[in-house]
VOGU-3710 file (C-alpha; in Angstrom, 3 decimals, decimal comma):
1> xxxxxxxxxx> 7,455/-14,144/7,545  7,297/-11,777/10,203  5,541/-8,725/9,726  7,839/-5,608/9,198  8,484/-2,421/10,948  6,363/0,176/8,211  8,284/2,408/6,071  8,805/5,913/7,997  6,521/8,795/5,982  6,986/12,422/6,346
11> xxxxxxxxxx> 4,837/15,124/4,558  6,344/17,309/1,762  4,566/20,969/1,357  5,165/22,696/-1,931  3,044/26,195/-2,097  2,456/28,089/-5,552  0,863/30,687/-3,650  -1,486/31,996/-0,920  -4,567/29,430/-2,477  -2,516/26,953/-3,687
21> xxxxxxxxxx> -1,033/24,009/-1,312  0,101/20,403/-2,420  1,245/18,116/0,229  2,631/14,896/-0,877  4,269/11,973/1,560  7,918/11,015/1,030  9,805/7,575/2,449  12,470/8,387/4,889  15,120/6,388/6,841  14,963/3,232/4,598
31> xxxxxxxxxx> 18,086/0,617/4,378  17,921/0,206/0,734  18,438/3,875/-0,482  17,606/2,982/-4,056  14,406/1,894/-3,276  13,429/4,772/-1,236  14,411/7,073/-4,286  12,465/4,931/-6,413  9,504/5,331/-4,177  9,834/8,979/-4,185
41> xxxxxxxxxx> 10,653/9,948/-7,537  7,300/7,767/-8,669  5,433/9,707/-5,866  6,656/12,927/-6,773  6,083/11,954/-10,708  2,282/10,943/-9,754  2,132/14,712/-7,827  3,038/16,355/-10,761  0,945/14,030/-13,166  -2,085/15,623/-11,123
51> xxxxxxxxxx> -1,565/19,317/-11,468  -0,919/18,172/-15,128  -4,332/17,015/-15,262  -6,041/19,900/-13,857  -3,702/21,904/-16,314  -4,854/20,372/-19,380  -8,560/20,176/-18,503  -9,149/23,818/-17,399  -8,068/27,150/-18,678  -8,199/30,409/-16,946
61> xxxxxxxxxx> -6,732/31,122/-13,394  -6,582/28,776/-10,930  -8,958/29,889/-7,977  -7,589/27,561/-5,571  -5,337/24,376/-5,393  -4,865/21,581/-2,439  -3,131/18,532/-2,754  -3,470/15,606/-0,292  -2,713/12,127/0,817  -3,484/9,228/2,294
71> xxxxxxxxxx> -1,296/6,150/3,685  -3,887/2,976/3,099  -1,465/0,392/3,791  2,133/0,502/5,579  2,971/-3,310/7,092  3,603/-6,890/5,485  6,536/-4,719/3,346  3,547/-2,961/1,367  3,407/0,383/1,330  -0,132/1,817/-1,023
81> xxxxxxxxxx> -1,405/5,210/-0,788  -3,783/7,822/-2,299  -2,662/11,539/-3,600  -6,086/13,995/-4,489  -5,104/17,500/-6,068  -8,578/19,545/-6,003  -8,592/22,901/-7,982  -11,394/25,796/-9,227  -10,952/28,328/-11,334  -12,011/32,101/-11,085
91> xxxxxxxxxx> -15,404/32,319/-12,676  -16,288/28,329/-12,635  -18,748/26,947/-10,708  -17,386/24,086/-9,510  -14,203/22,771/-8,995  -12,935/19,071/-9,619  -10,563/16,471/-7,608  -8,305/14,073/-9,519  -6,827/11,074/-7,451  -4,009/8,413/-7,871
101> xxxxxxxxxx> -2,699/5,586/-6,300  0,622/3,711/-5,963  1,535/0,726/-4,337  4,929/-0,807/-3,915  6,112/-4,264/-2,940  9,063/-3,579/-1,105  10,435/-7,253/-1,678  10,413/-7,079/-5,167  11,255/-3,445/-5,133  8,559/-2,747/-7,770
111> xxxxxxxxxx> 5,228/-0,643/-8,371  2,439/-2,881/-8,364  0,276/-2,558/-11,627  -3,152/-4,453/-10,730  -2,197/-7,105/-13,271  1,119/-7,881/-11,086  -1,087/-9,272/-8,120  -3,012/-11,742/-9,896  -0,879/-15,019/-11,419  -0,517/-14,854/-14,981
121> xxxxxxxxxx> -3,312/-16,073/-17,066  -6,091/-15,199/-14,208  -9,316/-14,036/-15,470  -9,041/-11,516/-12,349  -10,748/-8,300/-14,834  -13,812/-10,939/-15,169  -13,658/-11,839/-11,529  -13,645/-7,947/-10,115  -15,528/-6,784/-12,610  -18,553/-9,540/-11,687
131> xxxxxxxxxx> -17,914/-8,364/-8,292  -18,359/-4,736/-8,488  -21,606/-5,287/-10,776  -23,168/-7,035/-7,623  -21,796/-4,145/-5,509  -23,557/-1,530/-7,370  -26,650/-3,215/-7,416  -26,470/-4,151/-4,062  -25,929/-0,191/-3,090  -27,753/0,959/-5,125
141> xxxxxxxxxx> -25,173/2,807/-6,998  -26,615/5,767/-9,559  -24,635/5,689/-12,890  -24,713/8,331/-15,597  -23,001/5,605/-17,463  -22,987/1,588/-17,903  -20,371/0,130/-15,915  -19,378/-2,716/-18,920  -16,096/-3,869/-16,567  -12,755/-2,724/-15,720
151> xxxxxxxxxx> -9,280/-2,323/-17,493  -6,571/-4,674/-16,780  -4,918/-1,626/-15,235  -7,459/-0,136/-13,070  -6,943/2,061/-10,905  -6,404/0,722/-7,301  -4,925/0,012/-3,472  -4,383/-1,726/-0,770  -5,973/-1,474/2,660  -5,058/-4,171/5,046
161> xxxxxxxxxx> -6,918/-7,183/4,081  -8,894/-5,383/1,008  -8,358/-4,506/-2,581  -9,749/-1,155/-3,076  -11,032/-0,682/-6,817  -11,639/2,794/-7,684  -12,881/5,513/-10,600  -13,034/9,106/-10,933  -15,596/11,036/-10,462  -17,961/11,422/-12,996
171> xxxxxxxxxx> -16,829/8,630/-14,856  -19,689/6,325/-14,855  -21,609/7,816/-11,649  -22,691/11,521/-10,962  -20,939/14,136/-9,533  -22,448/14,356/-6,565  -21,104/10,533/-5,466  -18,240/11,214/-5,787  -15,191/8,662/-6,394  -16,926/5,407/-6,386
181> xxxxxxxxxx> -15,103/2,637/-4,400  -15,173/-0,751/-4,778  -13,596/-2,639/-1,411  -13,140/-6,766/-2,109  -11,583/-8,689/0,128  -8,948/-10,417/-0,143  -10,081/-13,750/0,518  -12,803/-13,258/-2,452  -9,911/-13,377/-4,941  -7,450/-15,772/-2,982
191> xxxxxxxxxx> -7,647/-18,747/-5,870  -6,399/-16,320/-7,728  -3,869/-13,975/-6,082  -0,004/-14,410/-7,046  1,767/-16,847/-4,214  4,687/-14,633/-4,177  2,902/-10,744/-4,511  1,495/-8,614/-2,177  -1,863/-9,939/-1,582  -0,558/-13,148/-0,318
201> xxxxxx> 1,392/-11,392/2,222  -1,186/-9,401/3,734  -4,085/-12,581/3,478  -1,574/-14,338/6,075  -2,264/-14,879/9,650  0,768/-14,819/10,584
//
C-alpha cells in the first residue's frame, strides 16, 4: 500500500473568557464526509470530556484555563493525537492538566481502543505491562504507587513507528514527573499486532 496524503488539520479556538482558551484540531477537506464528522464529533466529545473533568474535580472559580493539542501521527491512513486542558483555581496552589488521546484508522473508519490493535486472544496487557516494568526500572522512574500492570483499555497513541503508553499525572508517580510515558516500538509487539490494524501499516517499509 502506498502511503497516503495525511488528513488536512486546522485549529479550532473556543474562549470562555480573558484566562480561559481551548484549542482543539478539526479534520478538513476529507472525501468521505462521514468520516470526517465522525472524527470531529469524537474530538470535540473528548474536548468537552476534559473541562468535564476539571469541573467535577475542583470547585470554586476557575483561575485560568488552556486547552491544547498535539498531532502524533498523520500518514499510513492513521491519524492519533493528544488534547491537554490545564486549569487553577483562585486561591489553589497548584493547578492540574488532564490529557486524552484518540486514534482513528481511517480504513476501517473506526476509533482505535488499544485492544483493537492487538489480534484477539493476545496476551498484549501482559506483554506491555512486562515492558513498562523494565522501563521504569531502567529510568529509574519514582512511584508514589505500585505500578501492578495496565487496563486492557489504557490510555494511548501512535507516533510513527511507536506505541506510546501513557498515565496521568499523579497516578502512580509524583507530581512533579509529570505524565509518565511509556514509548515501545513497534517491532517489540509485532508477533502480536493485528495483520489488518494500524500497527501493521505503519511497521511496513514500504
Amino acid at each position: 500500500m502506498s502511503v497516503s496524503l495525511p488528513v488536512h488539520i486546522e485549529p479550532f479556538k473556543v474562549s470562555g473568557g480573558p484566562n480561559q482558551q481551548i484549542v482543539y484540531p478539526q479534520a478538513y477537506r476529507m472525501a468521505n464526509q462521514s468520516l470526517q464528522a465522525f472524527i470531529n464529533q469524537s474530538i470535540i466529545r473528548n474536548t468537552q470530556q476534559l473541562i468535564d473533568k476539571h469541573a467535577s474535580d475542583m470547585s470554586g472559580t476557575i483561575a485560568e484555563m488552556v486547552g491544547e493539542f498535539k498531532i502524533k501521527n498523520n500518514q499510513r491512513r492513521v491519524l492519533s493525537l493528544t488534547q491537554s486542558n490545564y486549569a487553577i483555581y483562585y486561591m489553589a496552589a497548584n493547578g492540574i492538566t488532564y490529557m486524552n488521546s484518540s486514534t482513528f484508522d481511517l480504513e476501517s473508519g473506526k476509533e482505535c481502543r488499544l485492544r483493537d490493535l492487538f489480534k484477539p486472544g493476545s496476551d498484549y496487557t501482559r506483554r506491555i505491562s512486562d515492558i513498562i516494568k523494565r522501563q521504569i526500572a531502567a529510568r529509574d522512574i519514582p512511584t508514589i504507587n505500585e505500578f501492578t500492570g495496565i487496563s486492557p483499555d489504557q490510555s494511548f497513541y501512535l507516533a510513527d513507528k511507536t506505541l506510546v503508553i501513557y498515565f496521568q499525572v499523579l497516578e502512580f508517580t509524583p507530581h512533579v514527573f509529570g505524565f509518565p510515558m511509556f514509548p515501545i516500538s513497534i517491532y517489540e509487539l509485532q508477533d502480536i499486532i493485528s495483520e489488518t490494524g494500524p500497527l501493521s501499516r505503519l511497521a511496513a517499509n514500504n
